[in-house]
C-alpha positions in Angstrom: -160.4 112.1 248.1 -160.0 115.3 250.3 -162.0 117.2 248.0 -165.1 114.3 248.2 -164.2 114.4 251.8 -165.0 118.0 252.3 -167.9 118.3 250.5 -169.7 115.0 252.5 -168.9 117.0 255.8 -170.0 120.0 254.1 -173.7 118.8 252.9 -173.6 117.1 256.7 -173.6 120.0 258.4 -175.8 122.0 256.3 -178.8 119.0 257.0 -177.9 119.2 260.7 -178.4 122.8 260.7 -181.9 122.7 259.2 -185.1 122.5 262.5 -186.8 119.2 261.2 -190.5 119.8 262.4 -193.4 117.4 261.7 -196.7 118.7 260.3 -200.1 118.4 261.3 -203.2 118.1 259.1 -206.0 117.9 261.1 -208.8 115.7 259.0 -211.7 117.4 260.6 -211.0 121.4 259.6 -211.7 122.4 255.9 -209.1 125.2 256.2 -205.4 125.6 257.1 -202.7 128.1 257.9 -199.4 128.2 256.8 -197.1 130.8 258.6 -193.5 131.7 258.9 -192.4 132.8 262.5 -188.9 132.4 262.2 -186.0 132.6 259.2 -186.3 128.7 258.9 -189.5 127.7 260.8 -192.8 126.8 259.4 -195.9 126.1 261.3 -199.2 124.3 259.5 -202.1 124.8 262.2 -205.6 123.0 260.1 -207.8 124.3 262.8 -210.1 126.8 260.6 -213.6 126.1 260.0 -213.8 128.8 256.8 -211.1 131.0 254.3 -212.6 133.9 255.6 -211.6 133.3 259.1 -208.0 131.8 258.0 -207.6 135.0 256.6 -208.5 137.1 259.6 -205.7 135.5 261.7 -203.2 135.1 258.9 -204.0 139.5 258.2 -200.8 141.4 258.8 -198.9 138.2 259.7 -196.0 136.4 257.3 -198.9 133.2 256.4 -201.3 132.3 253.7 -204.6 130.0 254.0 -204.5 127.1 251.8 -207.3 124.0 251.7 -206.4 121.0 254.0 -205.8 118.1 251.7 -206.8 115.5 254.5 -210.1 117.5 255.0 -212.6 114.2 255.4 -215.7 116.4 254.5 -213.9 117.0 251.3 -214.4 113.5 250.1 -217.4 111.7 251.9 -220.3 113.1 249.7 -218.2 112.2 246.3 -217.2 108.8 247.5 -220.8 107.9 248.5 -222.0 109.1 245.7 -219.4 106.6 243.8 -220.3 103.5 245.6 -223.8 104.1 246.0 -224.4 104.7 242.3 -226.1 107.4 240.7 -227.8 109.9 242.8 
């Protein structure tokens, strides 16, 4: 029972320790950057219009570019084209 005990208050305090930070996908920017300020921080900022300028900012710095998923460009033209019919 100690042992259980222990490793409950143990696993507790290892959670609480952890920064819980919400992240931000921004629907209207193709493009986001994923960085790493601090030893247990990460920052999303979808506020890039192109890779190539992701890149630029993320250039020397602990980050890498990756597509936003919530991008709403990304799926208009393919879901018109599915309830439209063909094109």
């Amino acid at each position: 029972m100690r042992m259980l005990y222990g490793m409950i208050l143990a696993g507790t305090t290892i959670l609480a320790v952890v920064p819980a930070t919400a992240q931000r996908y921004d629907p209207r920017y193709p493009v986001c950057l994923q960085s790493w300020p601090g030893r247990s921080l990460t920052i999303i900022d979808c506020s890039y219009a192109s890779m190539d300028q992701c890149k630029m900012t993320a250039s020397g710095l602990s980050a890498m570019c990756l597509e936003n998923p919530y991008w709403r460009g990304a799926l208009g033209h393919n879901s018109r084209r599915r309830q439209g019919g063909v094109n």
